[in-house]
N, CA, C and O of each residue as an XYZ file, in Angstrom:
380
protein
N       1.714    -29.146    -22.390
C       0.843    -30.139    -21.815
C       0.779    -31.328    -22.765
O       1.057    -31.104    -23.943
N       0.460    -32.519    -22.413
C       0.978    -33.526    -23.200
C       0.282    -34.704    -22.410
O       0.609    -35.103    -21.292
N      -0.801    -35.213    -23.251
C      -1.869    -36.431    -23.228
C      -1.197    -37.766    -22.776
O      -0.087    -37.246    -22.893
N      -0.982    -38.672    -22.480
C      -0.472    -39.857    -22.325
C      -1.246    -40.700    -22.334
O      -2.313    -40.100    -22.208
N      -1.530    -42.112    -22.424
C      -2.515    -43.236    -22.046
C      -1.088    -44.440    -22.184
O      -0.362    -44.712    -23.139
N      -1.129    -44.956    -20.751
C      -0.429    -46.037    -20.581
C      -1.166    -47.072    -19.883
O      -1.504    -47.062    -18.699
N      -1.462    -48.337    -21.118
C      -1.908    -49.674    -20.488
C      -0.892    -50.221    -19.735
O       0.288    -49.923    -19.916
N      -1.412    -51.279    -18.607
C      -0.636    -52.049    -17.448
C      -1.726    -52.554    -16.999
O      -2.886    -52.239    -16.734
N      -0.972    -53.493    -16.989
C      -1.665    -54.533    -15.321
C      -1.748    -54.030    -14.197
O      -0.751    -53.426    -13.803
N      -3.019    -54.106    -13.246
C      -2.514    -53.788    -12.136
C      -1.288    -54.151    -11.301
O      -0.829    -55.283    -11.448
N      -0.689    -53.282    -10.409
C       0.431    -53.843     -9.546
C      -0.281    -53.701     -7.801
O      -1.153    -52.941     -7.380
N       0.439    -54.667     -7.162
C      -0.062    -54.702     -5.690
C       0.066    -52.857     -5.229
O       0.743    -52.005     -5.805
N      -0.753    -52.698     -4.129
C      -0.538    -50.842     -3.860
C      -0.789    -50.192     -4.747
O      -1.161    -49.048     -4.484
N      -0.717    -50.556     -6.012
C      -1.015    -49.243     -7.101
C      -1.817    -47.940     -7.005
O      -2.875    -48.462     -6.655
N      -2.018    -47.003     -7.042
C      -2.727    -45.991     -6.989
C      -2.189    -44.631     -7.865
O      -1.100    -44.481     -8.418
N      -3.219    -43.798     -7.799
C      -3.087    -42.673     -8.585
C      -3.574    -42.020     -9.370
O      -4.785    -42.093     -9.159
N      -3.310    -41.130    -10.529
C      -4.720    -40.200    -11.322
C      -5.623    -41.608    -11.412
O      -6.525    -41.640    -10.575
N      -5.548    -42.541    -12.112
C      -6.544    -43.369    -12.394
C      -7.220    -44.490    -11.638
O      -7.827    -45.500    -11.992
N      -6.860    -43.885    -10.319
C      -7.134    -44.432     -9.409
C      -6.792    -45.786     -8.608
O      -5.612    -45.830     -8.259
N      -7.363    -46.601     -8.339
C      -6.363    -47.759     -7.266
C      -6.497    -49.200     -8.119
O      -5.536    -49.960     -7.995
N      -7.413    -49.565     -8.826
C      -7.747    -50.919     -9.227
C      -8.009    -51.770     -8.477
O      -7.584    -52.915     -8.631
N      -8.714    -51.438     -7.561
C      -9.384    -52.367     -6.533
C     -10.757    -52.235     -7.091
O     -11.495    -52.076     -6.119
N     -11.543    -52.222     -8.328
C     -12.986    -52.795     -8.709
C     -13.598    -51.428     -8.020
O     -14.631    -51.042     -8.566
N     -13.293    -50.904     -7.293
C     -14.851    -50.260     -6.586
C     -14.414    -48.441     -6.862
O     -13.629    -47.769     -6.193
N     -15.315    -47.965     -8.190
C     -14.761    -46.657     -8.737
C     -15.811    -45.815     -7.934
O     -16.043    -44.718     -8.441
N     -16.485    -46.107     -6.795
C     -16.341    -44.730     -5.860
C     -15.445    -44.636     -4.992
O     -15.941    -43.984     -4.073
N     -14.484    -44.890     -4.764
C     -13.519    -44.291     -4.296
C     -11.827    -43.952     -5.044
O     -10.784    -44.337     -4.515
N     -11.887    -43.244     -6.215
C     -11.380    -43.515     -7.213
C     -11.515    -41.953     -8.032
O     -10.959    -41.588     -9.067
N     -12.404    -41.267     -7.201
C     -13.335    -39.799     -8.128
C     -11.818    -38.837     -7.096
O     -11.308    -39.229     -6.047
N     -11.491    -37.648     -7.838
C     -10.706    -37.192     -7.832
C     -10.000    -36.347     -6.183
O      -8.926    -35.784     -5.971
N     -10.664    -36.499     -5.689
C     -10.459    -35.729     -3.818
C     -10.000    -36.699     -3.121
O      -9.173    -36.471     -2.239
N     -10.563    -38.297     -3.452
C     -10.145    -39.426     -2.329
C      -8.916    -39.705     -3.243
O      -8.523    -40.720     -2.669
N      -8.161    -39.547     -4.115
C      -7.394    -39.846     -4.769
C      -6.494    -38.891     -4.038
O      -5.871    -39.561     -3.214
N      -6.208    -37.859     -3.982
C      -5.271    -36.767     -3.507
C      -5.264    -36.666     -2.519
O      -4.459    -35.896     -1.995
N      -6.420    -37.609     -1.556
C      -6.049    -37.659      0.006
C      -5.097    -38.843      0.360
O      -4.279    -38.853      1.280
N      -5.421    -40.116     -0.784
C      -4.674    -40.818     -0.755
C      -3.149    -40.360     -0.735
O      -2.426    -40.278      0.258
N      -2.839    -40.090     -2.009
C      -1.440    -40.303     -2.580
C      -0.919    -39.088     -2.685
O       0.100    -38.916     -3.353
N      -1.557    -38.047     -2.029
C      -0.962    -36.587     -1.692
C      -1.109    -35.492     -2.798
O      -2.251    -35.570     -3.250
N      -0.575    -34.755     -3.250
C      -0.507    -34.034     -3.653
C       0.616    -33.505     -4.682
O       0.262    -32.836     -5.654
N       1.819    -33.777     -4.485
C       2.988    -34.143     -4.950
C       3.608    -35.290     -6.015
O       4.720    -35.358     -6.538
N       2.714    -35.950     -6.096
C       3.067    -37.071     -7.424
C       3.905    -38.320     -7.126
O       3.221    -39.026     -6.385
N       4.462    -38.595     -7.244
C       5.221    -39.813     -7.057
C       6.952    -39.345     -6.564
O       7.752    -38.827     -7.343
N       7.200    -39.635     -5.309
C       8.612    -39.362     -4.737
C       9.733    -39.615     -6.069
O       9.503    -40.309     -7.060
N      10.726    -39.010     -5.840
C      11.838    -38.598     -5.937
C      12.276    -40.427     -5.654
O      11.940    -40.914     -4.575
N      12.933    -41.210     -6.571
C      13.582    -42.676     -6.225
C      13.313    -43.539     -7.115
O      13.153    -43.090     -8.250
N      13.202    -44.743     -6.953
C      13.016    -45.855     -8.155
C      12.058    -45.463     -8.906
O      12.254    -45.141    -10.078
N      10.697    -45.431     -8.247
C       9.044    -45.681     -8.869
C       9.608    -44.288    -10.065
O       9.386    -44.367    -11.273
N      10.202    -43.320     -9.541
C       9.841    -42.319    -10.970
C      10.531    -42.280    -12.237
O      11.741    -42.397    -12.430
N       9.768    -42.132    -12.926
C      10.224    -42.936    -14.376
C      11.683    -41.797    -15.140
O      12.694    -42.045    -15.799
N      11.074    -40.589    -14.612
C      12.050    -39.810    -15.426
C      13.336    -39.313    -14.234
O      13.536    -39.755    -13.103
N      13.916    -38.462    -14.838
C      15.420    -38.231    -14.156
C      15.499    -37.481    -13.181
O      16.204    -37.498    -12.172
N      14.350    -36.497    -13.727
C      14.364    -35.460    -12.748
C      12.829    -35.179    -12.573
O      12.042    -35.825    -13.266
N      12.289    -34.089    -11.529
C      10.926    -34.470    -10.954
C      10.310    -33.045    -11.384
O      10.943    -32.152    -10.820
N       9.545    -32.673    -11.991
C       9.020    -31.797    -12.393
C       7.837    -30.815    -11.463
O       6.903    -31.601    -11.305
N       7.453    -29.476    -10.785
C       6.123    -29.277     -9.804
C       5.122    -29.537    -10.964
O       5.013    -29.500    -12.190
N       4.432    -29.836     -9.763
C       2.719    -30.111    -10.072
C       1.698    -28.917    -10.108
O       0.578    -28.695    -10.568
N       2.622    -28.292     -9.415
C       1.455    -27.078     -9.870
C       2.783    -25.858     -9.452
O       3.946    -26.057     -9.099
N       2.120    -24.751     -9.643
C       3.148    -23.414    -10.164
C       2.724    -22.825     -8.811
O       1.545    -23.050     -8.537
N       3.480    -22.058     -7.820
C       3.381    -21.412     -6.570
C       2.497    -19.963     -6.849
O       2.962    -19.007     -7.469
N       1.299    -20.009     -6.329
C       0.129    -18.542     -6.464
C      -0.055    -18.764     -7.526
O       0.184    -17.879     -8.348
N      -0.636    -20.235     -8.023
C      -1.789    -20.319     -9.306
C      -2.703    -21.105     -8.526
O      -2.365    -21.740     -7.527
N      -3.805    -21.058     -8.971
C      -4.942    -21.707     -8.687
C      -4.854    -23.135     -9.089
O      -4.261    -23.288    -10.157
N      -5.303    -24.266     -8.497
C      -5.149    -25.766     -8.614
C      -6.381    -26.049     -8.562
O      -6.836    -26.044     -7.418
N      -7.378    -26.392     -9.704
C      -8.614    -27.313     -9.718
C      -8.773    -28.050     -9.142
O      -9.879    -28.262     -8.644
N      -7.472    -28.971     -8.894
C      -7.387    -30.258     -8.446
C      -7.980    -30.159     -6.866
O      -8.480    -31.120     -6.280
N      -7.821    -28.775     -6.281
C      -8.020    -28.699     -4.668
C      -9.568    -28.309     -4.407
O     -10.008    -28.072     -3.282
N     -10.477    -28.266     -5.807
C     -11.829    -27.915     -5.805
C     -12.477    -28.615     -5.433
O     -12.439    -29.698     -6.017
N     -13.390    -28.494     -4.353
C     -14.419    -29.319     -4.065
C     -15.524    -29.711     -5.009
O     -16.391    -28.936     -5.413
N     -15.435    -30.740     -5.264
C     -16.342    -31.567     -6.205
C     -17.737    -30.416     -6.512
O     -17.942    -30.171     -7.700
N     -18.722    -29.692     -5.406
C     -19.960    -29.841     -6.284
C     -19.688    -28.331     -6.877
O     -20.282    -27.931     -7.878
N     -18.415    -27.270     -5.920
C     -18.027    -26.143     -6.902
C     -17.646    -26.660     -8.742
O     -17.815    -25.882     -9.681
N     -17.275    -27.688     -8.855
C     -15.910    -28.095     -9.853
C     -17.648    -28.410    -10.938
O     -17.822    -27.997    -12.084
N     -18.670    -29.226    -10.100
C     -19.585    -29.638    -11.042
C     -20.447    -28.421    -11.633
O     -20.904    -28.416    -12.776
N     -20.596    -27.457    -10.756
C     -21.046    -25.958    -11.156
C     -20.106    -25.530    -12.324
O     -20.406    -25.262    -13.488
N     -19.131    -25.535    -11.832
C     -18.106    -24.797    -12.980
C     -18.390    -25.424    -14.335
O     -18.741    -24.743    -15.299
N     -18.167    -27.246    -14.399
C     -18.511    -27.470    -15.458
C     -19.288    -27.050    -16.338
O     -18.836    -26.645    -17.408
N     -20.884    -27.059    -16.021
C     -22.547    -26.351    -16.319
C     -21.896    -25.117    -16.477
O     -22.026    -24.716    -17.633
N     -21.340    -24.470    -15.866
C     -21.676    -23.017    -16.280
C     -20.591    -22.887    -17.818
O     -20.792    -22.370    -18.916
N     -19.457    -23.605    -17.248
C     -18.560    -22.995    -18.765
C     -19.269    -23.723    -19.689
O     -19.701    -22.953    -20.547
N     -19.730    -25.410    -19.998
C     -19.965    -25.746    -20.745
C     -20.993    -24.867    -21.411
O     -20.815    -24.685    -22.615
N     -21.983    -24.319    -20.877
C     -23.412    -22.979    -21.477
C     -22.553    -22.126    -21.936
O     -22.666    -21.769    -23.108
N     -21.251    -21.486    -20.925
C     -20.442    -20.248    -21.836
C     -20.193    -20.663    -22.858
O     -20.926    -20.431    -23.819
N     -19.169    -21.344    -22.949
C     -17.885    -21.404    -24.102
C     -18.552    -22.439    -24.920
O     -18.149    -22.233    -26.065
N     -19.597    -23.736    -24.933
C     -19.771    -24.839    -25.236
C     -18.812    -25.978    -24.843
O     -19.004    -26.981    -25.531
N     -17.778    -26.109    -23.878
C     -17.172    -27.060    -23.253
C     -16.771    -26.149    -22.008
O     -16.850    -24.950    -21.744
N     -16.207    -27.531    -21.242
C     -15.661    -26.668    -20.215
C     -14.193    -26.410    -20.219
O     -13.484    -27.365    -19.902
N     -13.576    -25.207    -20.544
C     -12.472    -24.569    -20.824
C     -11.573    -24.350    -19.554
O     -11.950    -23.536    -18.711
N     -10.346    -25.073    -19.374
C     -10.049    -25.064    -18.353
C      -9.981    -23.341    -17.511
O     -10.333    -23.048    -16.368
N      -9.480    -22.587    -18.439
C      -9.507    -21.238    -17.738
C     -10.496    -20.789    -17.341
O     -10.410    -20.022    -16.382
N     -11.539    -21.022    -17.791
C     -13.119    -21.146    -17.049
C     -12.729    -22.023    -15.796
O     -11.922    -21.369    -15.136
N     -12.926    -22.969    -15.339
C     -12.945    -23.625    -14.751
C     -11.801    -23.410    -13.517
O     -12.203    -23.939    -12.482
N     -10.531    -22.792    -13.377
C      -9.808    -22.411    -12.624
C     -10.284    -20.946    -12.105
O     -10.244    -20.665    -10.907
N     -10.782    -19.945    -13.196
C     -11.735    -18.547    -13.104
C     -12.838    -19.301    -11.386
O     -13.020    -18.524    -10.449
N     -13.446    -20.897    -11.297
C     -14.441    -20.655    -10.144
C     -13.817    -21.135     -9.154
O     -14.112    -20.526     -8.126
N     -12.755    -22.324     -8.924
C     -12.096    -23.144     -7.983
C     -10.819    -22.035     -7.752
O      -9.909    -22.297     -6.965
């Protein structure tokens, strides 16, 4: 797993983990994002940066990403009291 932070300008259409850059960050929180731009990441063609396309998630693992927000905010509270943060394996353990 491997952190990244890449500054840019916005581009026209842009969207994605960090949402759209259209100014208005409620619609930008992580569910309207994946209804947007799917689930799958960025097609296979120019836009992708690397050679080849890597899955997004592993077939019969659990995906946080598909958690409904106020389960995901429970999970947080509860692992953060367990463990003192919220540990992702906690956190896949409720979604």
């Amino acid at each position: 797993y491997v952190n990244w932070k890449i500054d840019m300008h916005a581009r026209p259409g842009q969207d994605g983990h960090c949402g759209n850059f259209n100014g208005n960050g409620a619609d930008d929180d992580r569910l309207a994002v994946r209804q947007r731009v799917g689930t799958q990441g960025v097609p296979a063609g120019p836009e992708l940066l690397f050679g080849a396309k890597t899955p997004i998630t592993v077939a019969n693992r659990p995906d946080i990403n598909n958690c409904p927000q106020a389960t995901m905010n429970a999970a947080k509270a509860d692992c953060a009291a367990k463990y003192g943060s919220a540990k992702m394996s906690c956190l896949t353990d409720y979604c």
